[in-house]
Structure formats: C-alpha cells, structure tokens
C-alpha positions in Angstrom: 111.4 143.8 87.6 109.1 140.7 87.8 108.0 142.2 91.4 106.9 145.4 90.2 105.5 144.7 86.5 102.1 143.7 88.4 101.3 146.2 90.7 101.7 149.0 87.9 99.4 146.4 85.5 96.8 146.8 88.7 97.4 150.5 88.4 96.9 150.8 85.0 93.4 149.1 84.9 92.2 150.6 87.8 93.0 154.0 86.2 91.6 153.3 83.1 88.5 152.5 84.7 88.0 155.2 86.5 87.3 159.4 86.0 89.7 161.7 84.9 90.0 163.5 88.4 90.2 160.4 90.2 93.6 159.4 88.2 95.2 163.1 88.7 94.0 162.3 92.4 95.5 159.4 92.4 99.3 160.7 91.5 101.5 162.1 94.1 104.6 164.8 93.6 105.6 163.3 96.7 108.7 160.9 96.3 108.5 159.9 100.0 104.4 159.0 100.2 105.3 155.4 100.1 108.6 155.5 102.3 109.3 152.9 105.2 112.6 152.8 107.1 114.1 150.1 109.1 117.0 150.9 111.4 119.8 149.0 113.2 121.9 150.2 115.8 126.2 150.0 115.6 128.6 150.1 117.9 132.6 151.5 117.4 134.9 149.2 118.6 137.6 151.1 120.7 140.2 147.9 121.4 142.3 148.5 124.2 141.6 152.5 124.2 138.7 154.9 125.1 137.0 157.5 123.7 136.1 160.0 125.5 132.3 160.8 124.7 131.5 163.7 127.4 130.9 166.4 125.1 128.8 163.8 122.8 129.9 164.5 119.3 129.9 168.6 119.9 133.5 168.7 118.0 133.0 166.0 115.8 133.1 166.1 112.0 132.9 163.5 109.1 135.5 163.4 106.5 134.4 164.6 103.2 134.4 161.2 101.6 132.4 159.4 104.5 135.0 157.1 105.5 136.0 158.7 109.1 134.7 160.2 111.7 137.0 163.0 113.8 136.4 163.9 116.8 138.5 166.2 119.1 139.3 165.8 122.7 139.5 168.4 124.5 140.9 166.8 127.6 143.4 165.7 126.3 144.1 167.8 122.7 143.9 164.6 121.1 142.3 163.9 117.6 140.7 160.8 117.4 140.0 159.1 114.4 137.5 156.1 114.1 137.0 154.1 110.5 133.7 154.1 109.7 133.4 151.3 107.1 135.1 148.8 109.9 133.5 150.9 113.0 136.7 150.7 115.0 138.9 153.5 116.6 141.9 153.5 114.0 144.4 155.8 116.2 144.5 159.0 118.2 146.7 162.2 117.5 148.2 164.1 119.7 147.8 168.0 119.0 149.8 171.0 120.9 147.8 173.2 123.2 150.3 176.1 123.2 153.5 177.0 120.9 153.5 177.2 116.8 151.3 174.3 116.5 149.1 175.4 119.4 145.3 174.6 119.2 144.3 177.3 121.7 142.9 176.8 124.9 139.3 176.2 124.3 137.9 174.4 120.6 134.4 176.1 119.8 134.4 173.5 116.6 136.2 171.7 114.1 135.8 171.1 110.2 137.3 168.4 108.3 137.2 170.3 105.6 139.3 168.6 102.9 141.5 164.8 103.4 144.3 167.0 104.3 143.4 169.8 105.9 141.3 170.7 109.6 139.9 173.6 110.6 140.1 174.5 114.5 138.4 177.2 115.8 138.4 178.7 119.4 135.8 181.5 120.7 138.8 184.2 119.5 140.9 182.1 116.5 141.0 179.8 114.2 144.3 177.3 112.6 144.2 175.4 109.6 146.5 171.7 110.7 147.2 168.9 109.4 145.8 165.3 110.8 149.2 165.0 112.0 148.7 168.0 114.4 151.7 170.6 112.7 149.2 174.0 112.1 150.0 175.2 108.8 148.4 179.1 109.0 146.8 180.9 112.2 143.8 183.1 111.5 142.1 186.0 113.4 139.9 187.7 110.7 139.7 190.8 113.7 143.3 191.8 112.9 142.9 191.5 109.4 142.3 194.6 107.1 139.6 193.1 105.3 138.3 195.7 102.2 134.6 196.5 101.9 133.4 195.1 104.9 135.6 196.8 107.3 132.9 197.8 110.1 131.1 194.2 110.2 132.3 191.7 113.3 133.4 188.9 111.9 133.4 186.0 114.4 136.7 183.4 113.9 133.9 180.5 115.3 132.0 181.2 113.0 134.5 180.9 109.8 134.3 178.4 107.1 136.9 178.0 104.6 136.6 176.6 101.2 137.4 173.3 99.7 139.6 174.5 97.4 141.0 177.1 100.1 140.6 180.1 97.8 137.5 181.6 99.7 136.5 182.3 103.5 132.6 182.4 103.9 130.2 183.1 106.8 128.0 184.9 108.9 128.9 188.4 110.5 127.7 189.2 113.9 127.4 187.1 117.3 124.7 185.1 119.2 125.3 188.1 122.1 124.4 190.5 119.6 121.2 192.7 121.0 120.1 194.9 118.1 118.2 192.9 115.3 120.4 192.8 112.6 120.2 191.4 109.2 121.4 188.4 108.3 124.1 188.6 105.9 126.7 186.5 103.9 130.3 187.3 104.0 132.5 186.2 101.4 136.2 187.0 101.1 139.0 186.0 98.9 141.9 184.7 100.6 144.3 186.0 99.3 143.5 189.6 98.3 141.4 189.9 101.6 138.5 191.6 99.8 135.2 191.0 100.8 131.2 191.0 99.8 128.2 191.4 102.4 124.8 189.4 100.4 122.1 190.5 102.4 119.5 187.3 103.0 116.6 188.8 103.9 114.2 185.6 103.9 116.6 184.3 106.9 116.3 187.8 108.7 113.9 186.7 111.3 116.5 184.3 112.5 117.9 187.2 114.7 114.3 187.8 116.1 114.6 184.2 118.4 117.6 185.1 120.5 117.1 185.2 124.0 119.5 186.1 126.8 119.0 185.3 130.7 121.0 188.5 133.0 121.6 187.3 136.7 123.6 188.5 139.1 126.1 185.5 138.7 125.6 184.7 134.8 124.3 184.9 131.6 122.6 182.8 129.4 122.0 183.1 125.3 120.1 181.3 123.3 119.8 181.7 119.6 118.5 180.0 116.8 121.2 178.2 114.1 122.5 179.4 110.9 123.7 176.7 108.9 126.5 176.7 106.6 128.1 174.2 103.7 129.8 174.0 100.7 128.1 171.7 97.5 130.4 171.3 94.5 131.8 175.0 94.9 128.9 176.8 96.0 128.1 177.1 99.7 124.5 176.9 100.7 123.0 178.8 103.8 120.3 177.7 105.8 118.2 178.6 109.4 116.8 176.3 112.0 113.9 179.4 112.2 112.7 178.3 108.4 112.3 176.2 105.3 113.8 178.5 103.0 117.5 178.4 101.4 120.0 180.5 99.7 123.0 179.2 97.3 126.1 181.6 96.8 128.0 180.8 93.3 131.8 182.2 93.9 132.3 181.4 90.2 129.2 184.1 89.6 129.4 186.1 92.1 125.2 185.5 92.5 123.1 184.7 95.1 120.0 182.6 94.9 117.0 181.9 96.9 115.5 178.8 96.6 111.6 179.2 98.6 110.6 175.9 99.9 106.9 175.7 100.6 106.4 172.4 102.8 102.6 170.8 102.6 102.7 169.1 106.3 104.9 171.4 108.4 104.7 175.2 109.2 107.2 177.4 106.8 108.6 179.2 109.3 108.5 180.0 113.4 106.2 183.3 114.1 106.6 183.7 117.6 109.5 185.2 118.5 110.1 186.5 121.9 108.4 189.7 123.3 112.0 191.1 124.5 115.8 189.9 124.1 117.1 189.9 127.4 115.1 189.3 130.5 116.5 188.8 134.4 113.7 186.7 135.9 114.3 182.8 135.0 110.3 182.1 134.9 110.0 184.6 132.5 113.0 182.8 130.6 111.1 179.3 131.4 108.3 180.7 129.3 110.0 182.9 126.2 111.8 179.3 125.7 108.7 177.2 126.1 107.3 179.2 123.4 110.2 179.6 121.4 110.4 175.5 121.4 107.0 174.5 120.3 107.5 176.0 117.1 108.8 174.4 114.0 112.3 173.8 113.7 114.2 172.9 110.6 118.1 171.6 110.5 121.1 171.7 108.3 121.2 170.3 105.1 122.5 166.3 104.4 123.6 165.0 101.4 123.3 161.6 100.4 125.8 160.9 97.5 123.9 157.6 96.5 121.1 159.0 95.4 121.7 162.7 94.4 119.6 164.0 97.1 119.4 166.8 99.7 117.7 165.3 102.6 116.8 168.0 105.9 115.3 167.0 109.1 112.7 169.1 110.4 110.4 169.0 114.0 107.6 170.2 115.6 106.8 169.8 119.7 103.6 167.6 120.5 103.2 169.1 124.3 102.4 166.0 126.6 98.6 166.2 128.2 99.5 164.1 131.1 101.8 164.9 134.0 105.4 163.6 134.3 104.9 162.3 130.7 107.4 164.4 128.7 106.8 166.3 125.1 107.9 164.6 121.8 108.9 165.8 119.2 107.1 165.2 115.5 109.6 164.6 113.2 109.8 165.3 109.4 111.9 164.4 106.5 111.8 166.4 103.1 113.9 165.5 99.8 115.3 167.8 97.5 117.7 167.6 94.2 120.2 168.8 93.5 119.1 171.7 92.5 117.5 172.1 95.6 113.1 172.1 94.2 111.3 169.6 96.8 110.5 166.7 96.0 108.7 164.9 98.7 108.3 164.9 102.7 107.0 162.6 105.3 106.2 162.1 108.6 108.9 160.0 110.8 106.0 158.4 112.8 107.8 156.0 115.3 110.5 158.8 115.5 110.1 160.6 119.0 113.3 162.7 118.8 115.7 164.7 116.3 118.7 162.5 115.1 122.1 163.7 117.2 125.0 164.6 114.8 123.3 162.6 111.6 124.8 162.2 108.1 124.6 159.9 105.4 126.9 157.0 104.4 126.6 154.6 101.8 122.2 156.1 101.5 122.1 155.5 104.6 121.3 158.3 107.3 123.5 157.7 110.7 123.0 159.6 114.0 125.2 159.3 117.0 123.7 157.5 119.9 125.8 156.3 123.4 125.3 152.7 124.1 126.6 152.1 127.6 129.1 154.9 127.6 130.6 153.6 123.8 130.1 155.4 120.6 127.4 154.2 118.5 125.3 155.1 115.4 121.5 154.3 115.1 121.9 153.8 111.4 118.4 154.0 109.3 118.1 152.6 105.9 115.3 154.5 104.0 112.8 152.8 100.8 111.1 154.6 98.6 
C-alpha cells in the first residue's frame, strides 16, 4: 500500500491542477492500458515414458478444475494424463478401439467435460467413458428421433454435452456444407430428446468464409471456427469471424447477445471469398491469402482468479521484404463476467497466436514443443 499511496498523491495534484477536460482525458475504461507480462517457459517431465506429441495438442483437453491435462493417443488409444501443478506425466490409460468400450477408429476430439466423465467423438459418433476407459453410453444424434428439429444435420463432432449431463448443445450443419446457412444453436434435453433451433444471426457471416479446393485426387475445406462452452450453466457461443457473443440460459430458455465493440481491432472480417469451391490451387492460394489477413478472434478463456473472460484476437502484418515471413499482431481483451469489455491491449513482443492456451492459477499457458517434449510457455499478466 506504501508503494502505491504516492503515485495516486502525484495524480491527485496534477489533476487538481489542471482543466476539467484534461482530467476526463486523463482516465482510461481500459483495465489493460498499463499491462506488462513476463513469461517463462515449462517443461513436463515424462520419467521413463513418452508422450507422443505428433498431432500437437489437437485432442487435448484441460480438466475442469485446472489440475490435468488429457491428451488422447491415437496410436496407440491411450489416454494420457499429465499433472499440471507438478508438470509430470502421472500415468497412461489404455482405452478399447473396438467392442463395448470401443472408441471408434478415428477421434475428431475430446472433452473432459466433468472429473468423471470424457466425451469422445469420431467424424460419425460420439461415447461418454470414464478415465478408466469402460464407455458408459454411445451416441449418434443421426439415429435419434429428435422432436422439433427433425430436418437439421446434426454433426456427432460437433456435440457438446452439459456439465450436469441433462442438455446436449451445438451447432447444426458441417464445414462441407455449400449453401450459406444460418448459424444456429441447437439445444436438446437428454432425456426427452426434444429440441430448440436459436437463430444467431450476428455470427451468420461465419458460413460466408468457407472455402473448398476440388481436384481430381482430393478436396480441401476450410472454414472459419465456431466456438462453444459452458459458464456456470449457461453455454456461450462464439466465432473466430467476429467480436460479438451470444449466452444461452437452459434455466430460461433465453438467448442473449452480448455486442462487443473493440477500440483497436476491426469488429469483424468483411471479405469473404468471391465463390465457395474453386478447382485451381492459385486461385485457392489467393481466396486464403485474403481470407487470412483479416482479423481473427478465438474462443473464450476463463481465468478463475480474477473473475475474468480473457479472448485472444489477431491481425496479419504482411512482410515487405522477401523470404521474411508475415506476423501476426496479437490482441488481448478482458471481459466480466457478465461479459461488458473492459479493457484490450496490444501483445507487442507477441509474433504469433498462443497454441492450445488456458489459464491456471491467473496465469495464461499455451502449449509449446521443446526438443520433441511437452511444454507450456506460461505468461503471468500485471495490470
């Protein structure tokens, strides 16, 4: 207290002193004007085992209460499990590619939904295990009689399932999708199988940005991400394409919008691409060139410390010299809880997006491969 009685003295008389619009000039809105971050990089010790990092952290989830780290090998259909308070592996489990307890063949992602229950999902399916590996219910949403939204594809990989497992949730449709669709939220009780569309209109031009190559020999997609989460019983909905967020209330039944207007970074990307499938790979080159420069926003992170929302956000600074690559200028904006901004800032010694971050402990961690082990770049933020 001793520290900071002095420089809001200094403050004081220098406000005094001056005009009225120089002291309303002088205050900021902006929680994050003064923030400086240090960060330190950690590495997982893996004793006498390895962990297999060649899909990166791409079916990797954090346990609800921050203490683990899950990540699924598919090589082997084993779950590993590393402690992240004493960064060591802590064991690996053994799961069943076939039979009753039978992952599937191929995991599109995994969600470590509750301290007791995973969430698998392959391409066509979906299982709900334990972290001992026994399955306790399949799902395939496209054999289900679902009531009142019985025409709508609902994709298994993209399911989410509630904490309290009374509630699937997610988004209908698929990235190979050609007609430009609205984006809407599904919601559907378990176990009456009815179901609710929410139409979310101010995320509708995330369908504009997806892009498919047509060869001879393959095909590529590219689409923009629609992020989902669940807060305290509600689940929040989000778009890499812009700032803006919804909430869904179960207890309600309501859907909210919450417009964020950002000072520093454009709200939204404009420039989508002139057609959705094209067969000539420089005229793919170019759609994604364009695509890319524009903003792009990520999911939602929580920090339990503090009571914040905290999103990442980017924007492409194109290189002027040759064989010196683009960077990335990277944001971060603050919200509460109540998601109302509260502050953003330039990263300025930040080149690149953080890989697979969250926060532990206020601190934001994102996965980074030191010399083929797991690590975390770990950044402590003051403000």
């Amino acid at each position: 207290m001793k520290k900071l009685s002095l420089p809001f003295l200094s403050l004081a008389l220098l406000v005094s002193c001056g005009e009225k619009g120089n002291s309303e000039k002088a205050e900021s809105d902006n929680i994050l004007e003064g923030l400086t971050y240090g960060v330190d990089t950690v590495v997982v010790d893996p004793g006498e085992d390895i962990i297999d990092l060649s899909n990166e952290l791409r079916l990797g989830d954090v346990s609800t209460d921050r203490k683990y780290l899950y990540l699924f090998q598919d090589s082997d259909a084993k779950l590993v499990k590393v402690n992240l308070d004493e960064l060591k592996l802590q064991e690996k489990t053994p799961y069943e590619k076939e039979g009753p307890n039978g992952v599937g063949s191929y995991i599109w992602t995994i969600d470590a939904f509750s301290n007791d229950r995973l969430l698998l999902k392959t391409f066509n399916s979906a299982g709900i295990f334990d972290y001992q590996g026994k399955k306790h219910e399949s799902i395939d949403l496209s054999k289900e009689k679902i009531t009142g939204i019985e025409e709508k594809n609902l994709q298994n990989n993209n399911l989410m399932i509630s904490k309290d497992l009374k509630w699937y949730f997610g988004i209908p449709g698929s990235a190979f999708d050609q007609e430009k669709t609205k984006v809407e939220l599904a919601v559907i009780d378990r176990e009456s199988l009815e179901g609710k569309l929410f139409n979310m209109p101010a995320l509708d031009n995330t369908q504009l940005f997806r892009l498919m190559l047509r060869t001879d020999d393959m095909i590529q997609v590219y689409a923009e991400e629609l992020f989902l989460s669940e807060h305290k019983e509600k689940f929040l909905i989000s778009s890499s394409v812009t700032s803006d967020i919804y909430s869904f209330d179960p207890a309600s039944d309501s859907l909210s919008l919450h417009v964020i207007n950002p000072e520093n970074l454009p709200k939204e990307k404009t420039d989508p691409p002139t057609q959705m499938e094209v067969t000539d790979r420089d005229t793919w080159k170019k759609e994604m060139e364009k695509v890319n420069a524009q903003v792009k926003y990520e999911r939602l992170l929580w920090d339990e410390s503090r009571g914040y929302f905290f999103r990442l956000a980017s924007v492409l600074i194109p290189s002027m010299i040759d064989d010196v690559l683009s960077r990335r200028q990277v944001f971060l904006l603050v919200f509460d809880e109540g998601l109302n901004l509260l502050g953003e800032k330039e990263l300025e010694e930040m080149e690149s997006v953080p890989s697979f971050p969250f926060f532990k402990d206020g601190k934001l961690y994102s996965y980074v491969n030191v010399e083929d082990e797991l690590g975390f770049a770990v950044f402590t933020f003051n403000f």
